[in-house]
N, C-alpha and C positions, 0 to 999 in steps of 0.2 A: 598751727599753720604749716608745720616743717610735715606732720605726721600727713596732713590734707595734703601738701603738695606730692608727696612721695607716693601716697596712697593713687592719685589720680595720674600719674608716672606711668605706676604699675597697670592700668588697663591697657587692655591692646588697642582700645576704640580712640578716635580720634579725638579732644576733646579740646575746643579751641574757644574763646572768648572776646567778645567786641564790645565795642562802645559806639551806643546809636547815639550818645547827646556830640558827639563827633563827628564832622564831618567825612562821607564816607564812610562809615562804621566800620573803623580799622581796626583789628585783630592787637590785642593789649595780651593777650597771654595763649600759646598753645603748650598741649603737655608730649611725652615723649613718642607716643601713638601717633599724634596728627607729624610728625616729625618722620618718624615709620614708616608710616603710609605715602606720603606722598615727597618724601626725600629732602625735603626743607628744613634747612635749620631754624630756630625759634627767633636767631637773632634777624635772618632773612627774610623772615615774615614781619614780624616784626612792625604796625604801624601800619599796612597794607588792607586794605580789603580782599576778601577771599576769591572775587571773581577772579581774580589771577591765576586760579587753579582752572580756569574755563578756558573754551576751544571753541573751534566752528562746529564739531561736531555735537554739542551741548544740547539740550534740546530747549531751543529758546522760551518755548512756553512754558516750561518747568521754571525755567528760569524769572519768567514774571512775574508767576504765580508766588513764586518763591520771594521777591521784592516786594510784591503788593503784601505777605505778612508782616514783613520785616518794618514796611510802612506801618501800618497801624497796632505794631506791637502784638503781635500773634501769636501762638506755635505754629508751628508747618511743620511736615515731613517729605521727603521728596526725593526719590532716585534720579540722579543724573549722571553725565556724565564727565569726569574731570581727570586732571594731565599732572601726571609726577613732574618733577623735576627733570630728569629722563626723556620726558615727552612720549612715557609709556602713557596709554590710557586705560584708568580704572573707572569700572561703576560706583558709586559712591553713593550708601543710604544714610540722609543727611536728616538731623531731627534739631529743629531752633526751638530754645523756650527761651520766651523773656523774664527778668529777673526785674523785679521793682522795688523802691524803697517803704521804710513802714508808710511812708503818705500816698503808694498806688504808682510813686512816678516811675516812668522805664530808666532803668539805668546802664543795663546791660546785657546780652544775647552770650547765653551758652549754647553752644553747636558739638553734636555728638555723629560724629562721622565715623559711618564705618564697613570697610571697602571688603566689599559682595562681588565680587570682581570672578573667582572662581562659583560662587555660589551662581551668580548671573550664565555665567559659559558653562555648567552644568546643566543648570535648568533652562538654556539652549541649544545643549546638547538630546537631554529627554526630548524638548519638542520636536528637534529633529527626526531624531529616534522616530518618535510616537509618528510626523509625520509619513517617513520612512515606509514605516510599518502599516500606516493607512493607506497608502499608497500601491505598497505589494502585496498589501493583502485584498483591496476590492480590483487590482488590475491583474492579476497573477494569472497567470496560466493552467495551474494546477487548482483543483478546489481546497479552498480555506474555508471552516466552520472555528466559532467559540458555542462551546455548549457549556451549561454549567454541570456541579457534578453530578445530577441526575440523568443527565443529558440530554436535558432539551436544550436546541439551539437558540444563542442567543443572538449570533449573527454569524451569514455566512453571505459569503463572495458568489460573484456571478458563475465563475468557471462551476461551483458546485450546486448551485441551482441549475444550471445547463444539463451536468451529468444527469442530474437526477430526475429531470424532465419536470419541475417544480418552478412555480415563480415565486418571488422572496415572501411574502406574506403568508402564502402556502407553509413556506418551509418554516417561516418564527413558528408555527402553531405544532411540528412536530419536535418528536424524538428521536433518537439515532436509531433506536430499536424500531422504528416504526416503516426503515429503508433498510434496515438488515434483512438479510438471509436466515432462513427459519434454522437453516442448518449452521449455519456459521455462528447462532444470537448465544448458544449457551458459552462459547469460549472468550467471547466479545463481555459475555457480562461480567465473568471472571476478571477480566483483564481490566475494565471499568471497575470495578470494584475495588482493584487493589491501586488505582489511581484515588478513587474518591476517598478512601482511606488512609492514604499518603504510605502504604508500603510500595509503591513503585512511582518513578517519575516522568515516563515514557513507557511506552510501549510501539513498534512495527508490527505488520501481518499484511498477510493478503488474506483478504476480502470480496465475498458476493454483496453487492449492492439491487437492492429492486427499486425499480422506474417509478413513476407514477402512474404509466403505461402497464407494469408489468415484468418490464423486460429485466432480465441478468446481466448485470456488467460486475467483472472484476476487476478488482481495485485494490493498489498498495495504499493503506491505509497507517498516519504515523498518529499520534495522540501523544500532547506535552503538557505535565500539568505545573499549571500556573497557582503560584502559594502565594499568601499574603507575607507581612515580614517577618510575621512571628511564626512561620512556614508552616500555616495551617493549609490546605486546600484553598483552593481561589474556585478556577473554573479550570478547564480542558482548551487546549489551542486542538486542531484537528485538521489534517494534511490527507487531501486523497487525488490520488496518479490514478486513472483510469488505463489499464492494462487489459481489458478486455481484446483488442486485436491479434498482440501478442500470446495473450491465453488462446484465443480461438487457433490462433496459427502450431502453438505446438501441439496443441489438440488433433490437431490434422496431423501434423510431422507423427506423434504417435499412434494415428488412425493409420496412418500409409504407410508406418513402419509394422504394424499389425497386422493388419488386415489386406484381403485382397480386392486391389480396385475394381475389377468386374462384378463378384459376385457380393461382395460386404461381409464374409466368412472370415473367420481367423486365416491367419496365412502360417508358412511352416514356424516360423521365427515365434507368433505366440502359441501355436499346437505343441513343439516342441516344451514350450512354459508350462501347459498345464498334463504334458507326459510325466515331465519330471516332478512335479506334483503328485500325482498321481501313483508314480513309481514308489515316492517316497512315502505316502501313505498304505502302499500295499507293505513293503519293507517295516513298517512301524506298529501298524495294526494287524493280528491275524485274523478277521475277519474283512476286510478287507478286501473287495476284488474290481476288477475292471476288466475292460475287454478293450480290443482295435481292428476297425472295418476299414480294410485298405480296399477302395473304390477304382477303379479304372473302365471309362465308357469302353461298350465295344463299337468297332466300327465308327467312330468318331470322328478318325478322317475321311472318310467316305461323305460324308455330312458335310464339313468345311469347302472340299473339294467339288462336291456337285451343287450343295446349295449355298455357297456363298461363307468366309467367315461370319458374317453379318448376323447368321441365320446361326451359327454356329455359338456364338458369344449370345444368343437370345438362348440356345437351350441349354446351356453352361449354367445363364441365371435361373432357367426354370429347372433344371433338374435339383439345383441345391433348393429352391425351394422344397419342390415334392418328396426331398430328401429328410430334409431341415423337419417336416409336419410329422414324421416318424419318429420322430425322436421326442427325448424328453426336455426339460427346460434346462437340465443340469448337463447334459451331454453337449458333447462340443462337436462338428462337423467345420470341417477346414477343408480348405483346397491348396494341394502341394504346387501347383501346378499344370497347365495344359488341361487334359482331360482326368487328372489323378484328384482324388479326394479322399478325408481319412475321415472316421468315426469315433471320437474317441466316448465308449459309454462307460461314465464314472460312477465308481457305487453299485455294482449289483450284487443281487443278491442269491443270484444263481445262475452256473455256467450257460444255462441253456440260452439264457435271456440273449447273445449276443446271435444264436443262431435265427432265433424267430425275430429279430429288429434284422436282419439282412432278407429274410425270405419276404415279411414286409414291405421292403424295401424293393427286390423285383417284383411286387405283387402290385404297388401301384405304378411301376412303370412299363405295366400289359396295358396300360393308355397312354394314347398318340399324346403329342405335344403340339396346339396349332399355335404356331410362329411364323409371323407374315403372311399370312394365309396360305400356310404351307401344315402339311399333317405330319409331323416327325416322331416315326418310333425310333426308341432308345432302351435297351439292359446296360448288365454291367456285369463285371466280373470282381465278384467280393472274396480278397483273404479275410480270416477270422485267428484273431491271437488271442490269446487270453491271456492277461498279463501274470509274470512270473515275480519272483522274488532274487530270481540271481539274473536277471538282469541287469546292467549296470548305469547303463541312459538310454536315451529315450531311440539314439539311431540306432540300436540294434533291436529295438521294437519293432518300429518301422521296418529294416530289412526284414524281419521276419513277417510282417504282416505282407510286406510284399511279394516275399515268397511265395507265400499262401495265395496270394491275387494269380501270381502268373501260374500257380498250378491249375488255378479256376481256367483261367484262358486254355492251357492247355488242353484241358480236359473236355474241351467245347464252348467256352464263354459262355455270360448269361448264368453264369451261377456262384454258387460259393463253395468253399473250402475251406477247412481248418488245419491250421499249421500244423506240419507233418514234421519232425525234428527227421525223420529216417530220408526224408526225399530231400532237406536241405540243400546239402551239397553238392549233389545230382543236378539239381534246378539253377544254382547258382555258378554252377561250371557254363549249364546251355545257358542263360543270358550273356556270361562272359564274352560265347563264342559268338551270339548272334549279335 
């Protein structure tokens, strides 16, 4: 009996003992646990019935249910809740078996209590959680998908059906792959891959997304993979920010930084880019060559001034057109500004080539231009450079090619010229002075 009572001491569970042929069914013995738990000594208890550990806050029905076994000699089990000593309140999972003699009669209730008190506010904490999480994830702002790891979608939020111009049932039936970018699907796979295999746990990017419509939108795309506990893969959480506005907007910022608004040609800032390209492939390869047609209208302002800049900005755009059809797809044609334009022809493969792309050149502007129903003839005075190797960047190209232009003027306009190293200096003194 000494080894049995020590032995039931040592559990942490509550383990308390009544007598129903009593009135009452008052507690005849608790062990060092039920003492533990709810701060009572054994002699304070002592004689009591256990409702004394009970409150208003109890739950009454638990509570009857719990009397009506006790009445007819039952087990029961039952969560409720009860009050230390303290007047702290614990959850309490409470298990009664009745105890009978060899002839069947009840003699006694063993009650095994034992206080879930943090196990309860845990597992009210997850639902919160879990709440939480339902919550921000079908009202969120940004679109939320779970995919599993093949990646079809297992559920996703309104915001991401929205983006992607899909209604929810639409979307259960696909894949991630199936609103990717054809361009973007090989890197995405890679990246999925090393999620579905648990060598990575996350992954960021941006991302091209396709509509159901068609359309392109870009998208910061985040992916979180969800493991089980024995941290095998689970599925994928999946986070996408719709940034298409801002993409479209620096797309511009870099269009207006390049290019020239009137005519849609490079401007000097990226001509300059592909000089020095250019340069540096003539300096690296010996076969290697290129040329530059430094363009300037004649009589241009004569044009602005009688018929209008209106009229003026219309043959600015057609002349780079009729320019533009001269060329090849690899040459590049910019406008420096005003009435000045450059050619830069990459890759040739013999010096002549830059003289017949200029004669060309004034060969189809011996026709009128009708602009407003106006008949506008237009030449030009073409320098011709042929790019060197002790050059060093790309503005002393440029000066040189425009040397070559203003000796074209010189010389009568409407024609071309090839840079002259002996007439440099000479040329570049009379601009100084004019």
């Amino acid at each position: 009996m000494n080894l049995l009572h020590r032995s039931i001491d040592a559990i942490a569970q509550g383990v308390v003992i009544t007598d129903p042929r009593q009135e009452h069914n008052p507690v005849i013995y608790v062990n060092q646990g039920f003492e533990n738990i709810t701060g009572y000594t054994q002699a304070a208890i002592m004689g009591k019935n256990c409702k004394f550990l009970q409150g208003r806050e109890t739950d009454q029905y638990n509570i009857e249910l719990l009397r009506q076994s006790i009445l007819r000699g039952q087990p029961h089990q039952t969560i409720i809740q009860n009050f230390r000593k303290n007047g702290e309140l614990f959850w309490n999972e409470l298990q009664i078996f009745p105890v009978r003699d060899s002839h069947g009669y009840l003699t006694h209730f063993i009650g095994i209590q034992t206080d879930i008190t943090e196990q309860k506010a845990a597992a009210d904490r997850l639902h919160k959680t879990e709440d939480q999480f339902r919550s921000t994830f079908e009202l969120a702002p940004i679109g939320m998908a779970i995919t599993n790891l093949a990646g079809d979608y297992i559920k996703v939020n309104q915001s991401w059906c929205s983006m992607l111009g899909y209604d929810l049932p639409e979307m259960l039936t696909l894949n991630y792959t199936d609103v990717t970018h054809a361009e973007d699907l090989p890197e995405d796979l890679g990246f999925n891959k090393d999620l579905a295999t648990g060598k990575r746990n996350e992954f960021q990017r941006e991302k091209r997304y396709l509509t159901k419509e068609g359309k392109v939108i870009f998208a910061i795309i985040q992916a979180v993979l969800v493991q089980q506990a024995d941290g095998q893969p689970l599925h994928v959480i999946r986070q996408m920010v719709d940034i298409s506005d801002r993409k479209n907007m620096e797309q511009r910022l870099v269009h207006d930084a390049l290019y020239d608004n009137l005519t849609g040609l490079p401007n000097r800032v990226l001509l300059h880019e592909r000089l020095l390209q250019s340069l540096k492939h003539h300096q690296r390869y010996a076969n290697y060559e290129f040329a530059v047609l430094f363009l300037d209208l004649d009589h241009f302002k004569w044009v602005n001034d009688s018929l209008g800049h209106h009229v003026g900005d219309l043959l600015l755009k057609a002349f780079a057109k009729r320019v533009q059809d001269c060329l090849r797809d690899t040459d590049t044609l910019a406008r420096l500004g005003g009435d000045e334009f450059v050619v830069l022809l990459d890759e040739i493969h013999r010096k002549t080539y830059a003289l017949q792309i200029s004669e060309r050149i004034h060969e189809v502007l011996q026709e009128p231009f009708h602009l407003a129903d106006k008949e506008v003839f237009i030449d030009v005075s073409i320098g011709i450079l042929q790019g060197k190797k002790d050059y060093e960047n790309p503005e002393a190209i440029l000066r040189d090619a425009d040397v070559a232009m203003y000796q074209a003027k010189s010389l009568g306009r409407s024609r071309s010229e090839v840079f002259d190293t002996s007439l440099q200096e000479q040329i570049l003194q009379r601009r100084h002075l004019e």
